[in-house]
Chimera marker file (.cmm) of the C-alpha trace (Angstrom):
<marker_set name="trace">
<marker id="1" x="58.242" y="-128.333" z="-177.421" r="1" g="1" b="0" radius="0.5"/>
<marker id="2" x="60.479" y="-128.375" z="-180.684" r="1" g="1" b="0" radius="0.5"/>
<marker id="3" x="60.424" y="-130.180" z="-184.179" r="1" g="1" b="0" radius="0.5"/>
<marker id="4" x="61.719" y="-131.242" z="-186.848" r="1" g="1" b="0" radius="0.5"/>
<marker id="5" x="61.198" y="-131.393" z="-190.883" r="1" g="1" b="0" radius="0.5"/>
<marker id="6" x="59.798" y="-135.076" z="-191.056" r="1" g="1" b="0" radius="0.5"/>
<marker id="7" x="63.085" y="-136.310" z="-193.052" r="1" g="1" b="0" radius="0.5"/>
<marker id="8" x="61.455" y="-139.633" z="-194.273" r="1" g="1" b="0" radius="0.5"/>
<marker id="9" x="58.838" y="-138.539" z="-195.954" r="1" g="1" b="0" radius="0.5"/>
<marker id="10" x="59.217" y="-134.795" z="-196.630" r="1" g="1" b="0" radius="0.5"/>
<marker id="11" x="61.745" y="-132.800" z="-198.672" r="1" g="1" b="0" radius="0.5"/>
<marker id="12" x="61.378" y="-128.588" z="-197.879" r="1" g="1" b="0" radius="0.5"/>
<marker id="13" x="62.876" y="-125.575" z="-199.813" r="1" g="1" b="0" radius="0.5"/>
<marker id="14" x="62.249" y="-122.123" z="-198.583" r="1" g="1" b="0" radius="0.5"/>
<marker id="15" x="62.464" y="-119.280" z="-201.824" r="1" g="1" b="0" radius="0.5"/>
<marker id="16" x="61.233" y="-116.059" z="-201.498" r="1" g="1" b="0" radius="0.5"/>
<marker id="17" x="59.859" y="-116.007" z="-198.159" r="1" g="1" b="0" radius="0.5"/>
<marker id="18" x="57.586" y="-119.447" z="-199.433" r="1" g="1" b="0" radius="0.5"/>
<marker id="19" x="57.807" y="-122.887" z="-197.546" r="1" g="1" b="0" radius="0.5"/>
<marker id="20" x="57.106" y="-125.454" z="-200.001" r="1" g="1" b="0" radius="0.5"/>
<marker id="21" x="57.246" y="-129.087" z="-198.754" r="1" g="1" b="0" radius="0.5"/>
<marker id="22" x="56.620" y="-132.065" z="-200.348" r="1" g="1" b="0" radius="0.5"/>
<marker id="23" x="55.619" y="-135.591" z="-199.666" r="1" g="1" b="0" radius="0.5"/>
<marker id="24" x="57.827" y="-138.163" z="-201.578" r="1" g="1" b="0" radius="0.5"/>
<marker id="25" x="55.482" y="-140.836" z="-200.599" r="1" g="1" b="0" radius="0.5"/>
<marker id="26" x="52.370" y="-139.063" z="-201.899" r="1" g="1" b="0" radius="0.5"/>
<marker id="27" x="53.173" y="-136.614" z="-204.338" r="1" g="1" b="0" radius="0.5"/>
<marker id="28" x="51.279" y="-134.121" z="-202.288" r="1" g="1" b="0" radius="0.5"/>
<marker id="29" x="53.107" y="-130.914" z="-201.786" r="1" g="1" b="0" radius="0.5"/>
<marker id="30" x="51.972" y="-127.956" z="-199.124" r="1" g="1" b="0" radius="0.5"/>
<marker id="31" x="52.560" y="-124.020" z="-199.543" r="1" g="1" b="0" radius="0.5"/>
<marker id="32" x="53.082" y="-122.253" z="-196.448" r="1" g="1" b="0" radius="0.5"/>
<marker id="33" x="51.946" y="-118.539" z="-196.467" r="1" g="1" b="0" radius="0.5"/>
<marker id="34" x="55.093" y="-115.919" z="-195.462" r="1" g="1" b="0" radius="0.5"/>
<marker id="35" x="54.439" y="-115.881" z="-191.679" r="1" g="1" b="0" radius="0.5"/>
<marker id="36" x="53.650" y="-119.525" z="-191.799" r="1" g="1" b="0" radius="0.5"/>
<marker id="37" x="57.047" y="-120.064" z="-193.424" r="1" g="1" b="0" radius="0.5"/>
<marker id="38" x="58.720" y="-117.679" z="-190.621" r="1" g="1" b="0" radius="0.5"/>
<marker id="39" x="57.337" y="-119.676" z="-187.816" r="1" g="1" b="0" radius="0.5"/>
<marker id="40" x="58.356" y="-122.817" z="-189.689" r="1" g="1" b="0" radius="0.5"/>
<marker id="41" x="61.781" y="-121.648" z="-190.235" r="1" g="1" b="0" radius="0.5"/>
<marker id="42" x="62.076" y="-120.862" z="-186.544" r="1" g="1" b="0" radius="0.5"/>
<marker id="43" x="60.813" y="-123.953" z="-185.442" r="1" g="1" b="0" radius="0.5"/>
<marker id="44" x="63.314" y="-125.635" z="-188.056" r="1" g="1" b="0" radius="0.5"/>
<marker id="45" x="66.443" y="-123.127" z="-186.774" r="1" g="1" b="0" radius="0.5"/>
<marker id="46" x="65.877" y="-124.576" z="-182.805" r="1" g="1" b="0" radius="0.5"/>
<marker id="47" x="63.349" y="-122.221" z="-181.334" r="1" g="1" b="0" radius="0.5"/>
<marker id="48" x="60.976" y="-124.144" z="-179.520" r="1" g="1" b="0" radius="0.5"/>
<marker id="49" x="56.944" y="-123.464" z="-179.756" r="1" g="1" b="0" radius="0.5"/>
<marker id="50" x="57.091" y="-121.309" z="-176.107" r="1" g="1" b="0" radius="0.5"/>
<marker id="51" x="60.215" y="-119.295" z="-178.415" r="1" g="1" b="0" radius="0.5"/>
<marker id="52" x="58.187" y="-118.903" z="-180.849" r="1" g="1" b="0" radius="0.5"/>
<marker id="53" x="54.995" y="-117.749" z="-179.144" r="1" g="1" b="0" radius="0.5"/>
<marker id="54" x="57.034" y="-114.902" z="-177.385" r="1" g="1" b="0" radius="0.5"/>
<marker id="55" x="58.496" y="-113.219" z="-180.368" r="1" g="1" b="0" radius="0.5"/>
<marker id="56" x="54.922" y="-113.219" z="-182.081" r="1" g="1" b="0" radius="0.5"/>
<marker id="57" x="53.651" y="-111.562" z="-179.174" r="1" g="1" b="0" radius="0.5"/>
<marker id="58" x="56.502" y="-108.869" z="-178.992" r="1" g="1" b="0" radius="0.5"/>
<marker id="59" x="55.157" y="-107.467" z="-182.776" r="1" g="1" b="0" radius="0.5"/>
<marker id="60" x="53.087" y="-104.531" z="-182.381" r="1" g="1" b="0" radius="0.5"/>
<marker id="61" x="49.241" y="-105.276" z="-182.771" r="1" g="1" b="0" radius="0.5"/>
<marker id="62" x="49.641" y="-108.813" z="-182.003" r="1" g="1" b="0" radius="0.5"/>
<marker id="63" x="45.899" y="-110.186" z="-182.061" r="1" g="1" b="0" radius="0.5"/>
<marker id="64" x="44.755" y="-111.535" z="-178.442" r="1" g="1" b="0" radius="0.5"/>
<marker id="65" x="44.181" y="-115.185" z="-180.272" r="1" g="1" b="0" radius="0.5"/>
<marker id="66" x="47.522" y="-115.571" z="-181.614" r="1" g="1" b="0" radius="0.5"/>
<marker id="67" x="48.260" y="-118.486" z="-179.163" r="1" g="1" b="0" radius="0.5"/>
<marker id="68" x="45.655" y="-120.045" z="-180.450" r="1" g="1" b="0" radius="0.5"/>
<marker id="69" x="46.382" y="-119.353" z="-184.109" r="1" g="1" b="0" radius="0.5"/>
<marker id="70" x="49.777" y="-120.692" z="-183.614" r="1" g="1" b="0" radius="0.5"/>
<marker id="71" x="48.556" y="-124.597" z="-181.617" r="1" g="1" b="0" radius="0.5"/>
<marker id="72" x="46.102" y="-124.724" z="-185.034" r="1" g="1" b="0" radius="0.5"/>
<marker id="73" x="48.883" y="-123.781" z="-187.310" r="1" g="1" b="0" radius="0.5"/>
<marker id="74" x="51.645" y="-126.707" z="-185.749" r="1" g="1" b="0" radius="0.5"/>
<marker id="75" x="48.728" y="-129.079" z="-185.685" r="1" g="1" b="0" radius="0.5"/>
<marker id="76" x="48.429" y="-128.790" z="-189.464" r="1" g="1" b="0" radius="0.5"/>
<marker id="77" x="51.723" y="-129.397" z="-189.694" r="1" g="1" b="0" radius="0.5"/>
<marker id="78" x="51.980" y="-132.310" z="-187.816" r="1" g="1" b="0" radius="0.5"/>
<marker id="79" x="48.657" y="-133.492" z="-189.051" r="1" g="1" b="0" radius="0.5"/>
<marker id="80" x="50.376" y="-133.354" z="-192.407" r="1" g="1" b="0" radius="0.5"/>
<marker id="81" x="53.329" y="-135.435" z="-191.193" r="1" g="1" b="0" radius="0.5"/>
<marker id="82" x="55.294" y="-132.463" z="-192.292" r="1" g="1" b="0" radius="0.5"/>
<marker id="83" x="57.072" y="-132.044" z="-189.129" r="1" g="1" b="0" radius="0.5"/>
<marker id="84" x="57.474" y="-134.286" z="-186.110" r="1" g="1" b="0" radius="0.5"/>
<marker id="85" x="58.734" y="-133.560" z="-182.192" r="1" g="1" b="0" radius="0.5"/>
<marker id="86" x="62.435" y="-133.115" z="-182.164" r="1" g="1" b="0" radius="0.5"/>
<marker id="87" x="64.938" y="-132.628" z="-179.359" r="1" g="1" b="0" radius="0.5"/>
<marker id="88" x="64.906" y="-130.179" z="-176.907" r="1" g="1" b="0" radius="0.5"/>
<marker id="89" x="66.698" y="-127.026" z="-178.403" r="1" g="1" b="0" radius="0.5"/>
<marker id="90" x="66.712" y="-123.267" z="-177.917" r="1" g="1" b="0" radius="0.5"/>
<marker id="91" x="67.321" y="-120.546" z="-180.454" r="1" g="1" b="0" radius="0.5"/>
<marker id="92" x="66.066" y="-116.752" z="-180.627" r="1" g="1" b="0" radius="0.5"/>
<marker id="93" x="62.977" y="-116.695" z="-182.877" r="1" g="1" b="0" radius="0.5"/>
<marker id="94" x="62.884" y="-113.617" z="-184.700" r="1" g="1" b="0" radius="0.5"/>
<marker id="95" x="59.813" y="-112.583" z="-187.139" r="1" g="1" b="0" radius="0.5"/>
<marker id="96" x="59.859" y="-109.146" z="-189.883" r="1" g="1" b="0" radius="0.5"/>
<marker id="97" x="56.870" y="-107.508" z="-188.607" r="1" g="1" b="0" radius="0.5"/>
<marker id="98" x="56.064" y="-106.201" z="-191.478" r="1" g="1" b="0" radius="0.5"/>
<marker id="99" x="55.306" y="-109.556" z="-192.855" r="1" g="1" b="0" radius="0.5"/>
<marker id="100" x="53.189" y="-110.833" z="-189.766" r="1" g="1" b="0" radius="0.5"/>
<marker id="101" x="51.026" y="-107.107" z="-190.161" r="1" g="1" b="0" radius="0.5"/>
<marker id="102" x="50.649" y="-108.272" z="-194.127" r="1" g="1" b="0" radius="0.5"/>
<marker id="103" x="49.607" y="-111.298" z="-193.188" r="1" g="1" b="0" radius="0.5"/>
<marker id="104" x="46.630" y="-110.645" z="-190.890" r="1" g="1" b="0" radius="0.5"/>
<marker id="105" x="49.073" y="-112.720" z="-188.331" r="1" g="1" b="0" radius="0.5"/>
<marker id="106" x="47.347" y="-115.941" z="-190.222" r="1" g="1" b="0" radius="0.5"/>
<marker id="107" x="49.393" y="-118.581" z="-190.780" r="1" g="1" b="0" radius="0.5"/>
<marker id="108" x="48.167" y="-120.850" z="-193.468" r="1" g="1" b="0" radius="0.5"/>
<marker id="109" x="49.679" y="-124.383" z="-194.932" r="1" g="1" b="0" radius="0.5"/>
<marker id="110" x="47.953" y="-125.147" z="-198.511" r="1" g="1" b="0" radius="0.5"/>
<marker id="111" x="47.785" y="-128.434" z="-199.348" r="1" g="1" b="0" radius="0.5"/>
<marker id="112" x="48.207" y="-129.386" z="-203.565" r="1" g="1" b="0" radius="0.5"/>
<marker id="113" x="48.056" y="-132.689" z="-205.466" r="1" g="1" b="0" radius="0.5"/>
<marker id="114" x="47.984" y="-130.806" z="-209.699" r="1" g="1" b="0" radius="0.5"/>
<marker id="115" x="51.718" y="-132.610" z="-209.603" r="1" g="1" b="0" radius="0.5"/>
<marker id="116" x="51.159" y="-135.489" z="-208.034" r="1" g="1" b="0" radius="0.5"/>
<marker id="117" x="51.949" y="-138.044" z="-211.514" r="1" g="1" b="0" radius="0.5"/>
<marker id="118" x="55.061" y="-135.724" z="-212.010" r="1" g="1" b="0" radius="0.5"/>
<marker id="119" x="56.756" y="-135.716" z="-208.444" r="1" g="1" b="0" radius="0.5"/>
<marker id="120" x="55.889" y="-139.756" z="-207.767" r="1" g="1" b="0" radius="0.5"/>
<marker id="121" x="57.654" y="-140.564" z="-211.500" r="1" g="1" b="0" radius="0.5"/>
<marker id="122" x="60.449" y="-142.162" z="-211.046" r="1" g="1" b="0" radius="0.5"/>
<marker id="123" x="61.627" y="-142.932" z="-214.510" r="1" g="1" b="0" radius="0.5"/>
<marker id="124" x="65.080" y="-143.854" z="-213.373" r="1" g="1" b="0" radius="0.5"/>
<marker id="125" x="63.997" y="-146.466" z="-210.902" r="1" g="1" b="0" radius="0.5"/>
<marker id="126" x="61.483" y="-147.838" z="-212.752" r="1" g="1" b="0" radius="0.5"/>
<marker id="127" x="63.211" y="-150.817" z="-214.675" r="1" g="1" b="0" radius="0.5"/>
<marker id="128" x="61.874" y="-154.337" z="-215.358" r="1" g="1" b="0" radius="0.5"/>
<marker id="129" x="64.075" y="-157.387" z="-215.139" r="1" g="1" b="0" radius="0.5"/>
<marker id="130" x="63.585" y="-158.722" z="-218.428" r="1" g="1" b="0" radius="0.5"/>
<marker id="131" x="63.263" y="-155.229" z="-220.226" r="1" g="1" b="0" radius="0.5"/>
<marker id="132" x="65.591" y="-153.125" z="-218.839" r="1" g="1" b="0" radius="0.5"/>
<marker id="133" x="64.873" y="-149.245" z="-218.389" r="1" g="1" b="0" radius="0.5"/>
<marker id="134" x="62.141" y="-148.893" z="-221.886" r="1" g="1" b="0" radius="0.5"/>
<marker id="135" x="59.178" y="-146.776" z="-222.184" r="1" g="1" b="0" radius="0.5"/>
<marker id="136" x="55.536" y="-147.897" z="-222.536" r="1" g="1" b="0" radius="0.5"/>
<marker id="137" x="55.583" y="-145.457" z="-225.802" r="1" g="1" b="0" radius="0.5"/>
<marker id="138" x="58.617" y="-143.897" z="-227.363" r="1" g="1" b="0" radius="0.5"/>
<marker id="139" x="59.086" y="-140.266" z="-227.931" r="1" g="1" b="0" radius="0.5"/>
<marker id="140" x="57.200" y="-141.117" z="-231.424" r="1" g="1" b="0" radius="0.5"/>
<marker id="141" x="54.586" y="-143.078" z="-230.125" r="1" g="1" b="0" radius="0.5"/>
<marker id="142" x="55.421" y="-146.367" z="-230.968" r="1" g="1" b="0" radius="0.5"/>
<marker id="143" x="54.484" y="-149.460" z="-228.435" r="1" g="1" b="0" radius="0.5"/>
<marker id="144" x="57.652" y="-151.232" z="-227.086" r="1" g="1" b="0" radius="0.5"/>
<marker id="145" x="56.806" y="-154.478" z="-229.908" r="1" g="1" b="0" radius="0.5"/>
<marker id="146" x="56.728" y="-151.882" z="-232.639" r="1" g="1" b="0" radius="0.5"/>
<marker id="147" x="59.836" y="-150.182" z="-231.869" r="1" g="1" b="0" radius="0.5"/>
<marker id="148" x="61.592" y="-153.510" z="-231.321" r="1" g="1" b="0" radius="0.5"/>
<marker id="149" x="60.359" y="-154.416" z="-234.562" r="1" g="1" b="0" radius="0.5"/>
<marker id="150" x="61.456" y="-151.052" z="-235.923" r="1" g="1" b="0" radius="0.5"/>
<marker id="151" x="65.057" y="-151.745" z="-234.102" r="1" g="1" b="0" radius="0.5"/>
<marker id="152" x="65.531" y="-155.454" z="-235.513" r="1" g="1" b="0" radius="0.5"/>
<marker id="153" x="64.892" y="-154.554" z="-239.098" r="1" g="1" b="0" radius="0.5"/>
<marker id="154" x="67.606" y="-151.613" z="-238.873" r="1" g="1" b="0" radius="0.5"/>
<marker id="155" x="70.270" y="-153.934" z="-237.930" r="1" g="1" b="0" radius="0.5"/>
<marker id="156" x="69.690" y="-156.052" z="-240.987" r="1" g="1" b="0" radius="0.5"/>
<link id1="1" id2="2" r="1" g="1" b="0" radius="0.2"/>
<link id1="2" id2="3" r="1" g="1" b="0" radius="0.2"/>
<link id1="3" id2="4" r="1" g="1" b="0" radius="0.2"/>
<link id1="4" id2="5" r="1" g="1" b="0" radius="0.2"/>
<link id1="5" id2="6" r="1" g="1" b="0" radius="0.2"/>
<link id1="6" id2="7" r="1" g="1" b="0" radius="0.2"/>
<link id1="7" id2="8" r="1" g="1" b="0" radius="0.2"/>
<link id1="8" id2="9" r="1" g="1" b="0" radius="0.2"/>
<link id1="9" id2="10" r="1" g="1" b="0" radius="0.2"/>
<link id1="10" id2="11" r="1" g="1" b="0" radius="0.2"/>
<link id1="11" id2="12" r="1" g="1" b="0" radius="0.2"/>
<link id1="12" id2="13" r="1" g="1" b="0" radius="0.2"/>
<link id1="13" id2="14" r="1" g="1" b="0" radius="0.2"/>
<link id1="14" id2="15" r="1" g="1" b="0" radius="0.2"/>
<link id1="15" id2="16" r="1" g="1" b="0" radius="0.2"/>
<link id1="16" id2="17" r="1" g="1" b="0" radius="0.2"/>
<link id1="17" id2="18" r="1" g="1" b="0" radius="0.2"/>
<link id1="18" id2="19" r="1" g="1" b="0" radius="0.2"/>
<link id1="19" id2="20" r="1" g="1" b="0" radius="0.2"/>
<link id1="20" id2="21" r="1" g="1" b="0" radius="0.2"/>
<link id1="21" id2="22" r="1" g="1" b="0" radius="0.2"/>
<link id1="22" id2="23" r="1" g="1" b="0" radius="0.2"/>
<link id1="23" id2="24" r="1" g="1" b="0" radius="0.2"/>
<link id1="24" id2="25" r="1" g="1" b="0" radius="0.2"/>
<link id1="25" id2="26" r="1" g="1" b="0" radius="0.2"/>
<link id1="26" id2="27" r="1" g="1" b="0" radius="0.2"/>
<link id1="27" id2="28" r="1" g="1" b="0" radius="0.2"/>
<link id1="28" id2="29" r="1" g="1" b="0" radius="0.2"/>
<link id1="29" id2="30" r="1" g="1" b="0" radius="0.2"/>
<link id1="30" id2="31" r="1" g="1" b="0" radius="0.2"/>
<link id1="31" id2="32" r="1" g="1" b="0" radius="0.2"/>
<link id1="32" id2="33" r="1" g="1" b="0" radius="0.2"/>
<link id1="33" id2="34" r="1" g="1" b="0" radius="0.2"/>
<link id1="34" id2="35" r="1" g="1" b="0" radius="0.2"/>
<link id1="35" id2="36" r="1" g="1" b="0" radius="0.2"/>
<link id1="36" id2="37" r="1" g="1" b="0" radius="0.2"/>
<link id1="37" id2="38" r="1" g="1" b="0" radius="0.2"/>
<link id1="38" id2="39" r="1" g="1" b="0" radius="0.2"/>
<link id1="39" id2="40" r="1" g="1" b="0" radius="0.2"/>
<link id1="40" id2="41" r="1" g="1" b="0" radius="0.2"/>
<link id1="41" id2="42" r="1" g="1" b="0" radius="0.2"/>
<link id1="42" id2="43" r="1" g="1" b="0" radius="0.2"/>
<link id1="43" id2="44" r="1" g="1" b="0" radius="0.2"/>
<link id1="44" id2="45" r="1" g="1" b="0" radius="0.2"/>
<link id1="45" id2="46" r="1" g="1" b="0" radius="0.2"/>
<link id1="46" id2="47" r="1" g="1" b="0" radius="0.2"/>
<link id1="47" id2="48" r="1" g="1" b="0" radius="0.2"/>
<link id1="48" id2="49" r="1" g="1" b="0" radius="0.2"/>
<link id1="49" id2="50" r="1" g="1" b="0" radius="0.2"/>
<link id1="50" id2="51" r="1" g="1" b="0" radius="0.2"/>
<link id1="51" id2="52" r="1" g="1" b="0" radius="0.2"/>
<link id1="52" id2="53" r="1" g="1" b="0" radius="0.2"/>
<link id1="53" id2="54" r="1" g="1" b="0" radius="0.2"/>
<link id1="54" id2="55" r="1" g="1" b="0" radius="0.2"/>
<link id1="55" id2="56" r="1" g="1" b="0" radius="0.2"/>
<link id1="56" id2="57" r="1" g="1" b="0" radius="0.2"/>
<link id1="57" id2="58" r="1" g="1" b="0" radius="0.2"/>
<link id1="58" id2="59" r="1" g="1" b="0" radius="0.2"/>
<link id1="59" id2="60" r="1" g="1" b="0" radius="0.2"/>
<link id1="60" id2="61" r="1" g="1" b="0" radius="0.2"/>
<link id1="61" id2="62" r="1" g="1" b="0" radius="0.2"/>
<link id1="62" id2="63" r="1" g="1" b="0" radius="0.2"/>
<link id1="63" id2="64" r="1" g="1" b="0" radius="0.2"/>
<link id1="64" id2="65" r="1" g="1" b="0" radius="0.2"/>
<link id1="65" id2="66" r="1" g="1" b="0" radius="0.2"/>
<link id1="66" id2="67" r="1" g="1" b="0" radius="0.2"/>
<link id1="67" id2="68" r="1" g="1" b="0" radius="0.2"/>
<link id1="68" id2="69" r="1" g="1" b="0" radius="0.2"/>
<link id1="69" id2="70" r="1" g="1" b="0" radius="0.2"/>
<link id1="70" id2="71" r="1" g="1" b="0" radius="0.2"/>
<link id1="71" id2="72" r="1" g="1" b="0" radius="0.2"/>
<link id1="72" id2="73" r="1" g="1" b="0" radius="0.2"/>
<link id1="73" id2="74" r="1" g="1" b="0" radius="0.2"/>
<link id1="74" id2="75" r="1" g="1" b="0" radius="0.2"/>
<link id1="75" id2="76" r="1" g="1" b="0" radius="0.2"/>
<link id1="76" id2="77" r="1" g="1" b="0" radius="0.2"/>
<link id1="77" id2="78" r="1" g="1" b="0" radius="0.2"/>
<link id1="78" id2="79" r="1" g="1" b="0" radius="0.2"/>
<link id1="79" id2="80" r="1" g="1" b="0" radius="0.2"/>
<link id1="80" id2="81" r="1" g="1" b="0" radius="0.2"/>
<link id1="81" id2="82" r="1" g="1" b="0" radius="0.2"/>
<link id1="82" id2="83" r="1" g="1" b="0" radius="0.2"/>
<link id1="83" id2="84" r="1" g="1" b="0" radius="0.2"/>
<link id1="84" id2="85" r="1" g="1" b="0" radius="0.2"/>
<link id1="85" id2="86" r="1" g="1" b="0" radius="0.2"/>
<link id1="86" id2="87" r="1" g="1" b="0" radius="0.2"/>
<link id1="87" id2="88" r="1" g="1" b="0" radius="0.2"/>
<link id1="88" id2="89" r="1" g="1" b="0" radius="0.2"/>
<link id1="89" id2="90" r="1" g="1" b="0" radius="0.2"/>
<link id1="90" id2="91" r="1" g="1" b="0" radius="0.2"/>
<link id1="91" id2="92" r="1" g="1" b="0" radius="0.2"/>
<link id1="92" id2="93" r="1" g="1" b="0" radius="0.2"/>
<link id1="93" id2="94" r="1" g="1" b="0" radius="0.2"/>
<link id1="94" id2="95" r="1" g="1" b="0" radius="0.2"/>
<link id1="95" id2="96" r="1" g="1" b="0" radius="0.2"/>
<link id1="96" id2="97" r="1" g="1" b="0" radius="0.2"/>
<link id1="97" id2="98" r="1" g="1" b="0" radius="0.2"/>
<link id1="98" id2="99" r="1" g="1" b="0" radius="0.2"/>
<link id1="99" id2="100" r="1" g="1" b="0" radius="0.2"/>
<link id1="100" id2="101" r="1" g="1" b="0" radius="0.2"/>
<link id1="101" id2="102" r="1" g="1" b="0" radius="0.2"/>
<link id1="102" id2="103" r="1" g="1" b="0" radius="0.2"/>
<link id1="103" id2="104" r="1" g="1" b="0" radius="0.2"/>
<link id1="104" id2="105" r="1" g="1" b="0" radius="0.2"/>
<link id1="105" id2="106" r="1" g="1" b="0" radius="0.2"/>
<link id1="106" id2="107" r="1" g="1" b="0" radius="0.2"/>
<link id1="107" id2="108" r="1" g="1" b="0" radius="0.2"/>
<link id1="108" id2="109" r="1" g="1" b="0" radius="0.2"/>
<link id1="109" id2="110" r="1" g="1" b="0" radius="0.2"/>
<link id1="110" id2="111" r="1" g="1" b="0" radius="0.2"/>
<link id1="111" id2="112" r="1" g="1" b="0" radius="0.2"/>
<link id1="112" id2="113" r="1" g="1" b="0" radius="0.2"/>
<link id1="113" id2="114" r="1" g="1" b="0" radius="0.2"/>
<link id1="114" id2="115" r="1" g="1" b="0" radius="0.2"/>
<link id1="115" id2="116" r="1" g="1" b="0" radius="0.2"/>
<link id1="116" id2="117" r="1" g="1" b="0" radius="0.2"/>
<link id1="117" id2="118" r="1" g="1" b="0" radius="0.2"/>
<link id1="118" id2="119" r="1" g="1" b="0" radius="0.2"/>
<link id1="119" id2="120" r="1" g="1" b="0" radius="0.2"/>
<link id1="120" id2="121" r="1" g="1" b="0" radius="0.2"/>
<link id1="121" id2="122" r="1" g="1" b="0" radius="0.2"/>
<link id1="122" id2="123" r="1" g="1" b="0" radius="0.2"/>
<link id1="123" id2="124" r="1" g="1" b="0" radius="0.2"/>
<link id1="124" id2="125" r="1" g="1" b="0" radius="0.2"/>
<link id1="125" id2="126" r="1" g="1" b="0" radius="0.2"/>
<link id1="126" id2="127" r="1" g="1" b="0" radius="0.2"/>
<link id1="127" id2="128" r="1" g="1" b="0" radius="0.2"/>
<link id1="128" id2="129" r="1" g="1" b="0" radius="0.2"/>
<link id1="129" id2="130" r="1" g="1" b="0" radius="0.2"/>
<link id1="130" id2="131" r="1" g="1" b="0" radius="0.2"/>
<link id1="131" id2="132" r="1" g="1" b="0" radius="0.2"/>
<link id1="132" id2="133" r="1" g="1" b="0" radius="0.2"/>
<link id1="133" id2="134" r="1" g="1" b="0" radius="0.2"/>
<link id1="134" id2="135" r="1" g="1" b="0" radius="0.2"/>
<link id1="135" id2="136" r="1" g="1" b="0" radius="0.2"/>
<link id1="136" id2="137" r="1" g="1" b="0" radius="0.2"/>
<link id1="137" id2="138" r="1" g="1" b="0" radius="0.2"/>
<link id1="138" id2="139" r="1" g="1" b="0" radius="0.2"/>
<link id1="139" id2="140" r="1" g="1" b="0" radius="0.2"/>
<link id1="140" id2="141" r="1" g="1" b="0" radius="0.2"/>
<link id1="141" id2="142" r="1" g="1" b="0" radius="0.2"/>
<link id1="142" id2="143" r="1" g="1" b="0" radius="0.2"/>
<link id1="143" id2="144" r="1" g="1" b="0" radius="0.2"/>
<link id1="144" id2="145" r="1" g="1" b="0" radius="0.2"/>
<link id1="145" id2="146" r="1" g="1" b="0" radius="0.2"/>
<link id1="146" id2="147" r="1" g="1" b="0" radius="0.2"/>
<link id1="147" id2="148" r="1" g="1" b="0" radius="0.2"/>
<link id1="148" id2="149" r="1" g="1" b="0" radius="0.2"/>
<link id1="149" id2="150" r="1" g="1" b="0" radius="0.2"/>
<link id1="150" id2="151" r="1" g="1" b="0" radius="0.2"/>
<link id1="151" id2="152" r="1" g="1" b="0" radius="0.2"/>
<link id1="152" id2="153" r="1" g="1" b="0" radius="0.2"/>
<link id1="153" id2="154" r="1" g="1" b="0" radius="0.2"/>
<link id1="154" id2="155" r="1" g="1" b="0" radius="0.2"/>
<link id1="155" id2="156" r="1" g="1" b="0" radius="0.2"/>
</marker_set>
């Protein structure tokens, strides 16, 4: 099986070795841990789950459960709507084994809503017909009446 980044919903940037995807319907963003963004970059670069699977097991002291890690880990993402079945596609999955050992071979998706008000603003698209593009409050702290009224008696 293969997937996909969900396009419609989800933007992703990988920095560091850190997945972070967010929802642009929600506001919700997830952190992936560094071999949870490995896997996911696989799985985003073609390899297909079976790929996948089969490169974690090659890594020296693989745990006996790590097919099972793996099914839990892709359910959270899908769960998530982060990622959805794709095409049928095949491409070499490779993993650093020195990040799966660091890891405890866990992969882990974090789920965050501290910037929820911040990533659903949309200041740009938020204009009224009869108003235009105006602020509740302006950078002073005036209401939109009293900085009218502020406005009109400058242009006297």
């Amino acid at each position: 099986m293969n997937y996909v980044l969900n396009e419609e919903k989800m933007f992703a940037d990988v920095t560091d070795g850190i997945a972070i995807i967010i929802n642009s319907e929600t506001g919700i963003y997830y952190g992936l841990n560094g071999l949870g963004t490995a896997v996911y970059e696989n799985l985003m670069n073609g390899s297909s789950v079976a790929e996948v699977l089969s490169a974690l097991k090659s890594i020296s002291g693989v745990p006996a459960d790590i097919e099972a890690k793996l099914n839990e880990f892709i359910s959270k993402l899908v769960n998530y709507e982060l990622i959805m079945e794709g095409p049928s596609t095949s491409a070499e999955a490779n993993f650093d084994s020195s990040v799966a050992a660091e890891e405890n071979f866990e992969m882990l998706v974090n789920e965050y809503n501290d910037a929820q008000e911040l990533l659903l603003a949309d200041p740009i698209h938020e204009v009224k017909e009869e108003t235009g593009w105006t602020p509740e409050k302006d950078s002073i702290g005036y209401s939109k009446e009293e900085t009218r009224e502020r406005e009109e008696k400058m242009e006297v």
